[in-house]
N, C-alpha and C positions, 0 to 999 in steps of 0.2 A: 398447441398454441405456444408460442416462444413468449417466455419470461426472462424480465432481469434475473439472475441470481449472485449473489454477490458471498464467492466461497471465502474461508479464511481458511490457509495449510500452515502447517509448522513444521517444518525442515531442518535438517540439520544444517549448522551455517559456516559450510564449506563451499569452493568451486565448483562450479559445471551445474550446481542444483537447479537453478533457475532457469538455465540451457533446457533441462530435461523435463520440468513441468512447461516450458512453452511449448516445447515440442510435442510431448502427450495432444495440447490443445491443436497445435499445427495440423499432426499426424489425422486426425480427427476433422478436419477443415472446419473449425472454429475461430472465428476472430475472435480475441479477447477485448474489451471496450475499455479496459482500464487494471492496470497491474501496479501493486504498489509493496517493497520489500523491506522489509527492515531486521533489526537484530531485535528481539526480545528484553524480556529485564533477566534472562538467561544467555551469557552471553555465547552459549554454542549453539544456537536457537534461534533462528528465524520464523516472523512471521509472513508470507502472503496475504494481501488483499487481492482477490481475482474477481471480477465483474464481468460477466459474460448473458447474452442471452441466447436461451433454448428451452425446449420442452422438458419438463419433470423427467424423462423416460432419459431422454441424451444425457441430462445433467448427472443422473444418476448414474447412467455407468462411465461416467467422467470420474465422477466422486470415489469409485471404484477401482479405476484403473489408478488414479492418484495415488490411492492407499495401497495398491500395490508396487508402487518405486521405491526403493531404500531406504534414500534420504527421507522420506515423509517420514512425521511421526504422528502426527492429528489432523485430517479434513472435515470440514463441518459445512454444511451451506446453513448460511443465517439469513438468508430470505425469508423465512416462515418464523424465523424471532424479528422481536422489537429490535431496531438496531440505532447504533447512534454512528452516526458515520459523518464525516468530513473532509475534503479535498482544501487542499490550498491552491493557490492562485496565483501568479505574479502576473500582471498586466500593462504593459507600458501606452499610455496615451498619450496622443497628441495635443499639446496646451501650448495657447498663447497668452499673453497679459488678458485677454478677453476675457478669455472662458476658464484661468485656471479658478476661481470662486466658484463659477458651477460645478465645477468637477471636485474640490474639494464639499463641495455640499452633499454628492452623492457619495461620494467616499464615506463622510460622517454618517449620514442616514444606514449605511449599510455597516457598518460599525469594522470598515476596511482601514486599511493605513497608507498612508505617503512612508514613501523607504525608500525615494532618490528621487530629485528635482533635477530637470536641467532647464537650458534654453528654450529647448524646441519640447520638451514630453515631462511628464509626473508617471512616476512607477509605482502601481498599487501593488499592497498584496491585500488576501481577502480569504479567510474560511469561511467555510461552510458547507452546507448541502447543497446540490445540484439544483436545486430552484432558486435559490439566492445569487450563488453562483449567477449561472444565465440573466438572471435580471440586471445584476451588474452589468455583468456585460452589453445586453441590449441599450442598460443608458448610457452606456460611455462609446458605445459604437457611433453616435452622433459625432463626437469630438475626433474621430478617427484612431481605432483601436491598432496601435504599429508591429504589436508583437502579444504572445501570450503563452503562458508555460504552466500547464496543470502537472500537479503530481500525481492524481489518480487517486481513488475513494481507500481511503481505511475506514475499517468498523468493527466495531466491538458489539457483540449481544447484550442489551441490557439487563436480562436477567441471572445470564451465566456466563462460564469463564471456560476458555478454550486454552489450557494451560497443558504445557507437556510431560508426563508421566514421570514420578520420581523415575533417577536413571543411576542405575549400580555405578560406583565407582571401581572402575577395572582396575584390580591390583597387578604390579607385575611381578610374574613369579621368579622366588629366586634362582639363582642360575644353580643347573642340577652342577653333580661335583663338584664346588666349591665351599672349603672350608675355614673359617677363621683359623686362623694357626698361632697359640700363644706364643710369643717370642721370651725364651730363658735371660734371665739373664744376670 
């Protein structure tokens, strides 16, 4: 039976990384339902949010094959933790003198913001979880919903922390035969 699972990877935060875990998921014929990438409070260090659904069995040697690419440095699937997770939102609606009062009413109820007015549309934005989310949007679909740009789920486990392994600082070795040479003088 296919489940959500919603992995978090930490990568090293160079080029091509994010190329090469989509690909793993491609290679695999996986859609992934939502990807979201950032730098850490380390800043060589990326974190992944990947949300994908499949069977414990697939997801597992996904999680597998993950930990074996380079760049990885930590996969964890936090499906089975408490998680606290939230996506942003920007959503552009259709508003006239009529209806922008309704529209700011549900905006407040849902404790979303106005972040550009024009003529013809009001541009929300809105966190949250994916149920909040949606209901947004179902009552603003009334008003004619023009445009819509999700950033994808990030989460963090509430009980623990998916942090990357102190990491040696690599010294560079002196250059062989070279010597300080006093100068006389």
């Amino acid at each position: 039976m296919k489940h959500k699972h919603t992995i978090s990877v930490l990568v090293e935060n160079h080029f091509g990384v994010l190329a090469k875990v989509a690909g793993l998921f491609s290679a695999r014929g996986f859609n992934i339902d939502s990807l979201a990438v950032g730098e850490t409070e380390e800043p060589t260090v990326s974190r992944m949010t990947i949300v994908v659904h499949g069977d414990d069995r697939i997801i597992e040697q996904i999680i597998k094959q993950l930990s074996k690419l380079v760049d990885v440095i930590r996969v964890e699937d936090l499906s089975q933790d408490e998680l606290i997770d939230r996506e942003l939102v920007l959503v552009k609606v259709q508003a006239t003198v009529s209806t922008r009062a309704d529209i700011m009413q549900i905006v407040n109820s849902f404790r979303a913001k106005i972040v550009d007015v024009s003529h013809e549309s009001i541009t929300i934005e809105v966190t949250g979880g994916q149920s909040k989310i949606d209901a947004l949007l179902e009552l603003l679909n009334q008003f004619g919903i023009r445009e819509t740009v999700r950033t994808g789920l990030i989460a963090l486990a509430r009980r623990k922390e998916l942090v990357a392994p102190e990491r040696e600082v690599v010294k560079r070795p002196k250059a062989a035969g070279i010597k300080k040479v006093k100068k006389s003088g």
